[in-house]
Structure formats: structure tokens, C-alpha cells
C-alpha positions as CSV (number, residue, x, y, z in Angstrom):
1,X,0.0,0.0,0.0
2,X,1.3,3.6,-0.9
3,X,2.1,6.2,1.5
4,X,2.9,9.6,1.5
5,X,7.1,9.7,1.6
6,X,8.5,10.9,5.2
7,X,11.7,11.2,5.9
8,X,12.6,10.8,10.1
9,X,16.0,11.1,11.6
10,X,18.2,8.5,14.3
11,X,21.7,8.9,15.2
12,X,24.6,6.4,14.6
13,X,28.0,6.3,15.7
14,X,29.0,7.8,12.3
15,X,26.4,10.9,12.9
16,X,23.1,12.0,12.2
17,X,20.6,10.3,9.1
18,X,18.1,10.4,7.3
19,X,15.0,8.4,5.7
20,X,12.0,7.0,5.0
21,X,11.9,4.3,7.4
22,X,7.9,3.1,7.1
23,X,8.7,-0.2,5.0
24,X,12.3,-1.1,4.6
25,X,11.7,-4.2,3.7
26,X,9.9,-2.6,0.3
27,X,12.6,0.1,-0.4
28,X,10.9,3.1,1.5
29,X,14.6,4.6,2.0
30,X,15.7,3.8,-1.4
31,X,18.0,7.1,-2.7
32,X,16.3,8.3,-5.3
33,X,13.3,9.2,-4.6
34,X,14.0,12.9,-3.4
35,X,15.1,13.8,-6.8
36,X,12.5,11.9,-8.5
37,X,10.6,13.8,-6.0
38,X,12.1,17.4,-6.6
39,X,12.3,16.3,-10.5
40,X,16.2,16.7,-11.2
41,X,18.7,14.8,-11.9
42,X,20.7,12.0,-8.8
43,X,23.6,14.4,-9.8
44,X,21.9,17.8,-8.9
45,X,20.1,15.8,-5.8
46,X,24.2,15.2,-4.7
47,X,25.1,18.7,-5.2
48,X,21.8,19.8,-3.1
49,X,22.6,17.2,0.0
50,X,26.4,18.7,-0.2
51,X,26.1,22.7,-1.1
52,X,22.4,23.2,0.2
53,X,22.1,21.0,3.2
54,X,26.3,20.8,4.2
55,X,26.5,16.9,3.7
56,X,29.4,15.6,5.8
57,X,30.1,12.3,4.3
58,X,28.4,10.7,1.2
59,X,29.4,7.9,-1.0
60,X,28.1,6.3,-4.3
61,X,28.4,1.9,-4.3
62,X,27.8,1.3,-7.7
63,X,27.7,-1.9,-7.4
64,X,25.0,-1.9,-4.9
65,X,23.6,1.7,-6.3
66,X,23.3,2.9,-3.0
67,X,24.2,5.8,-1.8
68,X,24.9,6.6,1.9
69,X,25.1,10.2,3.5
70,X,25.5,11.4,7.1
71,X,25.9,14.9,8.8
72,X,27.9,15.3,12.0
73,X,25.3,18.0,13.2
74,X,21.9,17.5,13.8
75,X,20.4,20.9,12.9
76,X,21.6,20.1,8.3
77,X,20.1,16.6,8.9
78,X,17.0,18.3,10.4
79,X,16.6,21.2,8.0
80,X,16.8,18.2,5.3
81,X,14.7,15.7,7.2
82,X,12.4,19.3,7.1
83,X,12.6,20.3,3.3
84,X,12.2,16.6,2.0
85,X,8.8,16.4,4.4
86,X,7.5,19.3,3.5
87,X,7.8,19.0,-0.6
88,X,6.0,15.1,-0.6
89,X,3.2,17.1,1.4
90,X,3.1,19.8,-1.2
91,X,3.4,17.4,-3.8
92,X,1.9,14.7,-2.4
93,X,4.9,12.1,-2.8
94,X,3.6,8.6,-2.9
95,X,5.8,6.1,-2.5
């Protein structure tokens, strides 16, 4: 069953994420999503996580295509956790 996309945040020992975490097993966090959300490009949705939001670490498996981000403080990964929640309301992001 669909539901609106909602991104929540948790800590780890490597910092402060991000995600959809409502049906993991389905691919709820999968990547993606936010651009296909925001309509550009997983380049430009790099370049927004790193120059808009201050990114601390992020890195691209190919192999896996999964990509894997953190912030070292809360408030980037909040104002993200923020914009991301309040574009699928305005658009009304199903996933």
C-alpha cells in the first residue's frame, strides 16, 4: 500500500541520518526518490545534499547503487529531514 514519503531522523556512531523508514523491507529509503521527487537529476540531488544542506560524508556503491550520506550535526540533517517532508506534502509524494 502507498504512503505519502516521510523522511525521520536517528543517530549512529558515524552521525546523524536520514530516511524514510515506514517499509524497509519494500525500499521506502531507497535514494532516489528525493530527486525523483524534486524532479532533477541524482547528480543535482548530490550537489543539493552537499552545497544546500552541508552533507558531511556521502558515497556512491555502484555496485550496490546505493548511496549513503550522514551529517555530523543535527540541525543540516533536520533542515533536510524538514525540506524533504515538506515538498511530498506539497506534492503529495507517494511512495
Amino acid at each position: 500500500m502507498k504512503h505519502l514519503l516521510k523522511y525521520q531522523e536517528w543517530q549512529t556512531p558515524y552521525g546523524w541520518e536520514t530516511g524514510d523508514t515506514s517499509d524497509l523491507a519494500n525500499g521506502s529509503n531507497t535514494w532516489w526518490y528525493p530527486a525523483r521527487m524534486l524532479g532533477i537529476p541524482p547528480a543535482d540531488y548530490v550537489l543539493l545534499l552537499k552545497d544546500t544542506f552541508h552533507v558531511d560524508k556521502i558515497r556512491y556503491f555502484p555496485n550496490k547503487n546505493l548511496l549513503v550520506f550522514h551529517w555530523k550535526n543535527y540541525s543540516d540533517c533536520h533542515r533536510f529531514t524538514a525540506f524533504i517532508n515538506q515538498e511530498a506534502r506539497k506534492r503529495r509524494f507517494m511512495i
